[in-house]
N, CA, C and O atoms as CSV, one atom per row, in Angstrom:
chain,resi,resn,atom,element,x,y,z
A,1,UNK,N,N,119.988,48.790,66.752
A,1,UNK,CA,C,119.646,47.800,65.741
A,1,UNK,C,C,120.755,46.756,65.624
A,1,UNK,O,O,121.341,46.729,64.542
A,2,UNK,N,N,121.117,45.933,66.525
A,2,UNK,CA,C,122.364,45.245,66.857
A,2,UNK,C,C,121.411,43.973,67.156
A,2,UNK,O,O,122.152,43.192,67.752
A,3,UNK,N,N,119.777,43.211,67.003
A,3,UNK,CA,C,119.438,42.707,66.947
A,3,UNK,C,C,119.397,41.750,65.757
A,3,UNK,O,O,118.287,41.735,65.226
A,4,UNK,N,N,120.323,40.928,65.179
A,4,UNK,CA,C,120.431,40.419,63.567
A,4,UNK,C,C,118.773,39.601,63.835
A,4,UNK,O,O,117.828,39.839,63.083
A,5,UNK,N,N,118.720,39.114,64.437
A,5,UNK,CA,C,117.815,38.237,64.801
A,5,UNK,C,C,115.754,38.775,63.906
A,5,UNK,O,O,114.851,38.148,63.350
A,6,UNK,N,N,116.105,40.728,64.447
A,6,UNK,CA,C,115.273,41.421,64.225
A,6,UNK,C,C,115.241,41.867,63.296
A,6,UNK,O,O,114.176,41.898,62.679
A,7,UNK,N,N,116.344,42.390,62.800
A,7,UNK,CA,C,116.487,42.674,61.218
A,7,UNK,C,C,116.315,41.814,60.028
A,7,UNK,O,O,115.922,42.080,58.893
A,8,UNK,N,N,116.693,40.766,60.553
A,8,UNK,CA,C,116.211,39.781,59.367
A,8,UNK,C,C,114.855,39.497,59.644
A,8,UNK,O,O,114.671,38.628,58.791
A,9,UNK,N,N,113.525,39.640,60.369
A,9,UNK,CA,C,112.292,39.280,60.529
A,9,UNK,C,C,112.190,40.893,59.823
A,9,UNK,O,O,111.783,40.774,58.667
A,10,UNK,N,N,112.303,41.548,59.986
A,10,UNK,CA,C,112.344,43.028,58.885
A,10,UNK,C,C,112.432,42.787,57.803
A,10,UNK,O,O,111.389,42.668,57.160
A,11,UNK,N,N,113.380,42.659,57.318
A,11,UNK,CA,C,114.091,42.243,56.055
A,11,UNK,C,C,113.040,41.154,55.225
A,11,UNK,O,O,112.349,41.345,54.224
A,12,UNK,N,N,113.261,39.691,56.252
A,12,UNK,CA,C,111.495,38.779,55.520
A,12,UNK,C,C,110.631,39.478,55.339
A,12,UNK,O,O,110.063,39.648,54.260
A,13,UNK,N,N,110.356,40.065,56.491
A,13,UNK,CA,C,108.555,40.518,56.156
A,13,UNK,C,C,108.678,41.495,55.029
A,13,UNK,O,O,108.248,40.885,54.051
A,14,UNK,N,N,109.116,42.943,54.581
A,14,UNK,CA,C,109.815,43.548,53.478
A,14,UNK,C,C,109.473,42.639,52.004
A,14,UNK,O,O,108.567,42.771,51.181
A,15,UNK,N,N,110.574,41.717,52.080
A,15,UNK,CA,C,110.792,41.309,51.040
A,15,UNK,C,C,108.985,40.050,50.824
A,15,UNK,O,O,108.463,39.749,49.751
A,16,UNK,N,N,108.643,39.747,51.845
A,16,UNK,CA,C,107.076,39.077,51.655
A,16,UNK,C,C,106.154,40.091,51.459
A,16,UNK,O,O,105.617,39.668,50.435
A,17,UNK,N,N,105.696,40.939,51.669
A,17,UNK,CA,C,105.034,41.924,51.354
A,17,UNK,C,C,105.074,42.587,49.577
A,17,UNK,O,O,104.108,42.918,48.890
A,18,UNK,N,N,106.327,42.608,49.270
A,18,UNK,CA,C,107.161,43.000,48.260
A,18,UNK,C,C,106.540,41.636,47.471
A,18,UNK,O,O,105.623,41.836,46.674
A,19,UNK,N,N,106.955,40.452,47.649
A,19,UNK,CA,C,106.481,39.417,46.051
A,19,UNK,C,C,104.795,39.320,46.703
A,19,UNK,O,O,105.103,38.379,47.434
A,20,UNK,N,N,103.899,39.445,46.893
A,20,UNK,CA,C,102.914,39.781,47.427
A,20,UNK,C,C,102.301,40.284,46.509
A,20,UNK,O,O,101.469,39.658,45.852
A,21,UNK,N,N,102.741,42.018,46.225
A,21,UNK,CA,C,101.950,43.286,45.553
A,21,UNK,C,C,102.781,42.857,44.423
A,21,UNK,O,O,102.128,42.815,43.380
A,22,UNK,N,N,104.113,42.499,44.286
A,22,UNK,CA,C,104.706,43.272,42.689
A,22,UNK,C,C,103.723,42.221,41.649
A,22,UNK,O,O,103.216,41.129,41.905
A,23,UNK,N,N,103.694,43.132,40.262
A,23,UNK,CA,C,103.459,42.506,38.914
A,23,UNK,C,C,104.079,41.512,38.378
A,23,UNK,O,O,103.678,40.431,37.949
A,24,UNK,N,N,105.370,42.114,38.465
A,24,UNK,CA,C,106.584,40.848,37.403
A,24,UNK,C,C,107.873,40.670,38.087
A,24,UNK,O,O,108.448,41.507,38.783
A,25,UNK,N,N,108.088,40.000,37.928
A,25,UNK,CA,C,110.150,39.800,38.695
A,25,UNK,C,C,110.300,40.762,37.676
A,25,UNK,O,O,109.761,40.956,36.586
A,26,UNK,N,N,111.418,41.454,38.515
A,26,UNK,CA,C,112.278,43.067,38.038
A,26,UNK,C,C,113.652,42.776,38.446
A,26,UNK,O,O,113.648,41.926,39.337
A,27,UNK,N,N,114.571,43.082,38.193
A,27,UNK,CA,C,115.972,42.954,38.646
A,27,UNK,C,C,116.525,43.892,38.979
A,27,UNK,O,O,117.591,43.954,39.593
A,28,UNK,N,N,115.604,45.055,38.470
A,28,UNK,CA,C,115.948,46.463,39.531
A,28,UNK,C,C,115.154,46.908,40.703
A,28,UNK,O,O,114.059,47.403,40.433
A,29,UNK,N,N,115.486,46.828,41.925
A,29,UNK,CA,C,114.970,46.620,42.758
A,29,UNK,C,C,113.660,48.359,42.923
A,29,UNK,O,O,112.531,48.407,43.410
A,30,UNK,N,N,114.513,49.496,42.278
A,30,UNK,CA,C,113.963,50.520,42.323
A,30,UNK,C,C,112.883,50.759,41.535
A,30,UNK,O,O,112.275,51.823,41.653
A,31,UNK,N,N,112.474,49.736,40.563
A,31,UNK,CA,C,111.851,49.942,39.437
A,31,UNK,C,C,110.776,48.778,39.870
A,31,UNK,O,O,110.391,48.027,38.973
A,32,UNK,N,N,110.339,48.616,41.025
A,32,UNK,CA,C,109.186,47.346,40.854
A,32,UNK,C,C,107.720,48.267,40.710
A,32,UNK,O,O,107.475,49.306,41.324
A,33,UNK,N,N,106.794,47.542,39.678
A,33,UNK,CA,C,105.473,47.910,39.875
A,33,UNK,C,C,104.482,46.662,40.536
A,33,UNK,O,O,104.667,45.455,40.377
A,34,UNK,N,N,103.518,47.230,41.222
A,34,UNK,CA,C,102.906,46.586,42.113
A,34,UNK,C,C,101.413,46.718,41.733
A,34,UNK,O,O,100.725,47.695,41.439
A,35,UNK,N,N,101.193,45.610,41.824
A,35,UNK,CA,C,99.480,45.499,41.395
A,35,UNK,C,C,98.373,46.527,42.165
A,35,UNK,O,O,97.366,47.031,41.667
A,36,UNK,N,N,98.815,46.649,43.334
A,36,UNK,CA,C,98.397,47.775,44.150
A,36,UNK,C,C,98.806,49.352,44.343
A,36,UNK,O,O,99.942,49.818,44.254
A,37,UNK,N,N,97.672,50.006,44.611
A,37,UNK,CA,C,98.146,51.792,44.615
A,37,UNK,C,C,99.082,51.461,45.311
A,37,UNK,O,O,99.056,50.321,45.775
A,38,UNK,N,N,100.514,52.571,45.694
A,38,UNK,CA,C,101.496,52.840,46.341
A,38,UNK,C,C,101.068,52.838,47.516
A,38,UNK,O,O,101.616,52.029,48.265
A,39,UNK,N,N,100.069,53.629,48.046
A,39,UNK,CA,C,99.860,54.111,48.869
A,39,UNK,C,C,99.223,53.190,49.894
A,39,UNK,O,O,99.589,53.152,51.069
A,40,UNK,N,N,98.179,52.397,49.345
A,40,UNK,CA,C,97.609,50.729,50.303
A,40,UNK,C,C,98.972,49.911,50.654
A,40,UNK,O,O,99.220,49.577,51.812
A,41,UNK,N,N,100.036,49.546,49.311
A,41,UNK,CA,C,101.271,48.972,49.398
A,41,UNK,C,C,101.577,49.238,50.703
A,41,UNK,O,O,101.566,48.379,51.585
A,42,UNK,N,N,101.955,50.828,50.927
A,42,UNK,CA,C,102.986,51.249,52.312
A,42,UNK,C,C,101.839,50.871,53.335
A,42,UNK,O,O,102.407,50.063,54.070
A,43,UNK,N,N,100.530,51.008,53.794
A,43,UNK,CA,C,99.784,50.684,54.701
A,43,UNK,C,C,99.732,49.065,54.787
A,43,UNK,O,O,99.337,48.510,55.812
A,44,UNK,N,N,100.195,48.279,53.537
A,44,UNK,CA,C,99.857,46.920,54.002
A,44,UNK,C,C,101.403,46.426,54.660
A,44,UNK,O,O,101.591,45.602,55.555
A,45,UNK,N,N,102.300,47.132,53.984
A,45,UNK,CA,C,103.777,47.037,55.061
A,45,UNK,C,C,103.696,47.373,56.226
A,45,UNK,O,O,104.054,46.540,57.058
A,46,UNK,N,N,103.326,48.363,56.578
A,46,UNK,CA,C,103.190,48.479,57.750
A,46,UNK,C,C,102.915,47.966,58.716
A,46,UNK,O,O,103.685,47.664,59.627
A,47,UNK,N,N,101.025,47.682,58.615
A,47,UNK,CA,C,100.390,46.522,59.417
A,47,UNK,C,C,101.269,45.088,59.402
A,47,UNK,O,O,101.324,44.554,60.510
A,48,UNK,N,N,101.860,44.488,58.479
A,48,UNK,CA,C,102.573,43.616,58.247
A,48,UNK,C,C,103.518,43.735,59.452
A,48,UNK,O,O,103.523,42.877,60.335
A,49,UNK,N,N,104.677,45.299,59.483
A,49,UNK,CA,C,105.639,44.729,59.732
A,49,UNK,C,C,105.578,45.269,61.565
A,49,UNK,O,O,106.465,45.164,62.411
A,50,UNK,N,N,104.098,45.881,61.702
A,50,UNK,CA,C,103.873,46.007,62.895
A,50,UNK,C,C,103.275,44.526,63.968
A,50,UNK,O,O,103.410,44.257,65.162
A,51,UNK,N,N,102.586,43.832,62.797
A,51,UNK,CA,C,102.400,42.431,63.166
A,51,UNK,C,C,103.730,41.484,63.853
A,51,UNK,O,O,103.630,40.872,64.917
A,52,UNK,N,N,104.729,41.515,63.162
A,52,UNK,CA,C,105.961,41.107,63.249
A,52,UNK,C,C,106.498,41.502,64.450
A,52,UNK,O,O,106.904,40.743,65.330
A,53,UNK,N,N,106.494,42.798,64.476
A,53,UNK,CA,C,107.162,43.739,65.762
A,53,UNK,C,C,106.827,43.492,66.707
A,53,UNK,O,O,107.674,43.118,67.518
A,54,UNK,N,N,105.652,43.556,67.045
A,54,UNK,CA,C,104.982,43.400,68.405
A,54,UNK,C,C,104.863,41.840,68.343
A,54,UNK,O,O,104.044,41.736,69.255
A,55,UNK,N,N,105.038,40.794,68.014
A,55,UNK,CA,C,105.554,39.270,67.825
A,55,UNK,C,C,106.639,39.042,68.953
A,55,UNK,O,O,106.881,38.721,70.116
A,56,UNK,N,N,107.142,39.487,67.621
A,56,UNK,CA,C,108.855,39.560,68.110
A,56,UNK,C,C,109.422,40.567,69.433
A,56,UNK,O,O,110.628,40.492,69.671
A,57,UNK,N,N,108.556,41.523,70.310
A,57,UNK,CA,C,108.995,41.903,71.184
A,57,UNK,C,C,108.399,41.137,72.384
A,57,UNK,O,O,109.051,40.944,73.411
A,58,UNK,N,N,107.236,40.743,72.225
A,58,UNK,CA,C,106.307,40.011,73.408
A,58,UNK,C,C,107.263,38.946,73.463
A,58,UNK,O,O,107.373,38.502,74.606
A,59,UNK,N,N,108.224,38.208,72.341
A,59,UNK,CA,C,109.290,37.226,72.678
A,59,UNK,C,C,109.985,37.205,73.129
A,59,UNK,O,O,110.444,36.191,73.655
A,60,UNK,N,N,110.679,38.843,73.198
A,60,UNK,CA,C,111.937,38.821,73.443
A,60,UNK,C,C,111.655,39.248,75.035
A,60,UNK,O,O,112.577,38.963,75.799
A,61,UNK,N,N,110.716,39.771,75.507
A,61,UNK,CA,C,110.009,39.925,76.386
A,61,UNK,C,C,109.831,38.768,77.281
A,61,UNK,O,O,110.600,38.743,78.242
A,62,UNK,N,N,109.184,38.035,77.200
A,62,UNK,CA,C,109.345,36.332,77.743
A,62,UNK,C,C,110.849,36.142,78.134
A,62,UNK,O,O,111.401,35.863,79.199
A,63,UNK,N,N,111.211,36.349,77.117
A,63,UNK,CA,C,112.980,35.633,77.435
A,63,UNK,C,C,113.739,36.204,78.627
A,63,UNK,O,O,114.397,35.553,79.438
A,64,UNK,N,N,113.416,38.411,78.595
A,64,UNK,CA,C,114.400,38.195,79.597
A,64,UNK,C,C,113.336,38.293,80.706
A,64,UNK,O,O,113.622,39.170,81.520
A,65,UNK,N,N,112.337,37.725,80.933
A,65,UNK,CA,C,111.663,37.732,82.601
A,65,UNK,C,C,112.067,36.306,82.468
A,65,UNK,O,O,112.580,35.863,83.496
A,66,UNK,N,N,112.011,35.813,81.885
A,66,UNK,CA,C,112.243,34.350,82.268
A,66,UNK,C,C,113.833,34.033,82.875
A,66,UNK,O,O,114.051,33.307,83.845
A,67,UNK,N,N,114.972,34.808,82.004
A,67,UNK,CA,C,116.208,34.954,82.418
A,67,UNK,C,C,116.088,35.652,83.868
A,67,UNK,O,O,116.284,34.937,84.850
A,68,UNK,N,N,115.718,37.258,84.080
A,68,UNK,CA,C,115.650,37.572,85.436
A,68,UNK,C,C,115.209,36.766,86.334
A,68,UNK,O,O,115.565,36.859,87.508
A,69,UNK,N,N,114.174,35.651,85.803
A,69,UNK,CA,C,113.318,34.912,86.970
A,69,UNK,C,C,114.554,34.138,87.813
A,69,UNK,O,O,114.972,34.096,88.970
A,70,UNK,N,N,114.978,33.363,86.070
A,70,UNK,CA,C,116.059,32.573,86.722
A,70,UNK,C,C,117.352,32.561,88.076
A,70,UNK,O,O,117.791,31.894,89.012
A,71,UNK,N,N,117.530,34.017,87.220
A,71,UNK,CA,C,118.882,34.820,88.242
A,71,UNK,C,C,118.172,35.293,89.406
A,71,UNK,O,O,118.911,35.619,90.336
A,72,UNK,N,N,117.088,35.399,89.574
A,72,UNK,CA,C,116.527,35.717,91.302
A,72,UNK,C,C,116.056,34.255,91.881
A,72,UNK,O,O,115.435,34.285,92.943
A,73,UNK,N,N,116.287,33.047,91.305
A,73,UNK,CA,C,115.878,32.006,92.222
A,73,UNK,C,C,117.428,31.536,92.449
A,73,UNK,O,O,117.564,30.576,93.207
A,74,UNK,N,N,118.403,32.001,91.983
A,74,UNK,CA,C,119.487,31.958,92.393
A,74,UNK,C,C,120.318,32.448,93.322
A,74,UNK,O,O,121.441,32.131,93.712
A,75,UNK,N,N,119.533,33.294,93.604
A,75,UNK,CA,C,120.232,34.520,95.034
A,75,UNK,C,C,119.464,33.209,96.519
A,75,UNK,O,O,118.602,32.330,96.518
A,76,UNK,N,N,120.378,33.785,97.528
A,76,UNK,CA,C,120.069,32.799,98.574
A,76,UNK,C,C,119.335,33.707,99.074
A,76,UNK,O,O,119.200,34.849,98.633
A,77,UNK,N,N,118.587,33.014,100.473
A,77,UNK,CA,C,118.204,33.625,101.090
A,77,UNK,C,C,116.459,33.115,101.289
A,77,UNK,O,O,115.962,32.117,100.769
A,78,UNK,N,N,115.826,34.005,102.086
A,78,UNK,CA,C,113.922,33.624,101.771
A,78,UNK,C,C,113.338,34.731,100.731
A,78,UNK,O,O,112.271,34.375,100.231
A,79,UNK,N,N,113.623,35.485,100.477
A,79,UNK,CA,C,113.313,35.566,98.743
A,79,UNK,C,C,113.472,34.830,97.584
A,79,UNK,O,O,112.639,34.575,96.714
A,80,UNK,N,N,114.467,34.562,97.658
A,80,UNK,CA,C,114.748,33.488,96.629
A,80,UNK,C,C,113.852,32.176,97.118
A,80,UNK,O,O,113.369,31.675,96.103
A,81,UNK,N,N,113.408,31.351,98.442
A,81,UNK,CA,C,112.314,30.666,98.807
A,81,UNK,C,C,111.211,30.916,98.061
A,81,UNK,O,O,110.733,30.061,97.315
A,82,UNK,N,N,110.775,31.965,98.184
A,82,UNK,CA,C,109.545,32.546,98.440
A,82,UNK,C,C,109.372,32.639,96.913
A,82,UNK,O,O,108.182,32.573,96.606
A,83,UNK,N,N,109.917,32.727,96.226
A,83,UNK,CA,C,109.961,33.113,94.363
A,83,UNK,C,C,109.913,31.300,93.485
A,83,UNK,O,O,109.622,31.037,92.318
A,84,UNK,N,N,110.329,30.348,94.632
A,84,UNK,CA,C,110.883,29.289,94.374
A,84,UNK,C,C,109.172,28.461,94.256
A,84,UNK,O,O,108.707,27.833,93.305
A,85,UNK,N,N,108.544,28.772,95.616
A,85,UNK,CA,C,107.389,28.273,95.931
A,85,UNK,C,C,106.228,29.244,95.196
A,85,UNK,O,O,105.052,29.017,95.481
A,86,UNK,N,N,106.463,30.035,94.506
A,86,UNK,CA,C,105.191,31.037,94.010
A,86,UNK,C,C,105.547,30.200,91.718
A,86,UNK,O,O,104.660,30.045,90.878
A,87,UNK,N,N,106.725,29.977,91.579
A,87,UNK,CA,C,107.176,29.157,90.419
A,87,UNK,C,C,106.335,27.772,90.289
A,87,UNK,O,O,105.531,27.487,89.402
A,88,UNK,N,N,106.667,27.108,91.229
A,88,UNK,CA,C,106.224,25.878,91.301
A,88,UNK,C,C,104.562,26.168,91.644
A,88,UNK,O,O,103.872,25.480,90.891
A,89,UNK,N,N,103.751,26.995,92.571
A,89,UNK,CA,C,102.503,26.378,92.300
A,89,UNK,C,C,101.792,27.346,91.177
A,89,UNK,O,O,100.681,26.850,90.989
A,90,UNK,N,N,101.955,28.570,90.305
A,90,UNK,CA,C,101.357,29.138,89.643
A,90,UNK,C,C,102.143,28.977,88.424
A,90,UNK,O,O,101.364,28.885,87.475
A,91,UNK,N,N,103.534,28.895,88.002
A,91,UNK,CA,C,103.786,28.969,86.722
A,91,UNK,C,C,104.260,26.776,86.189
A,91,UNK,O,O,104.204,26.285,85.062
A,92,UNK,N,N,104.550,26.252,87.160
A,92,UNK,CA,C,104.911,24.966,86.766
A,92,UNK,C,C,103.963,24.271,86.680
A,92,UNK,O,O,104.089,23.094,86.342
């Protein structure tokens, strides 16, 4: 969990979910009541913060094929050709 990036899309979604269900601003964070059973509450976090998750990994996902892509059109050679010409007519 060395992702700040991820924890704080945690942390948002949490705290959006949270002014969402609660009744009233509370200043104790342990003491909120929520317009909704407890129990829908934790199922609508969930879906929420599974929405988020799988977001945020299909991204981070992109990033490093796109980084590996990079670092293999960098190696010499006819692989690196061959990766060069399959870039340019299917992904550019």
């Amino acid at each position: 969990m060395r992702d700040e990036e991820y924890i704080k899309i945690v942390k948002d979604c949490i705290d959006e979910v949270i002014g969402q269900c609660k009744t009233e601003d509370n200043e104790n964070m342990f003491d909120i009541k929520f317009s909704i059973d407890d129990q829908l509450f934790w199922e609508t976090l969930k879906i929420m913060l599974r929405g988020k998750i799988i977001s945020y990994s299909a991204f981070k996902k992109k990033e490093r094929e796109n980084i590996e892509f990079e670092l293999e059109l960098e190696m010499p050679g006819q692989f690196s050709s061959m990766l060069k010409l399959i870039y340019f007519l299917f992904i550019n």
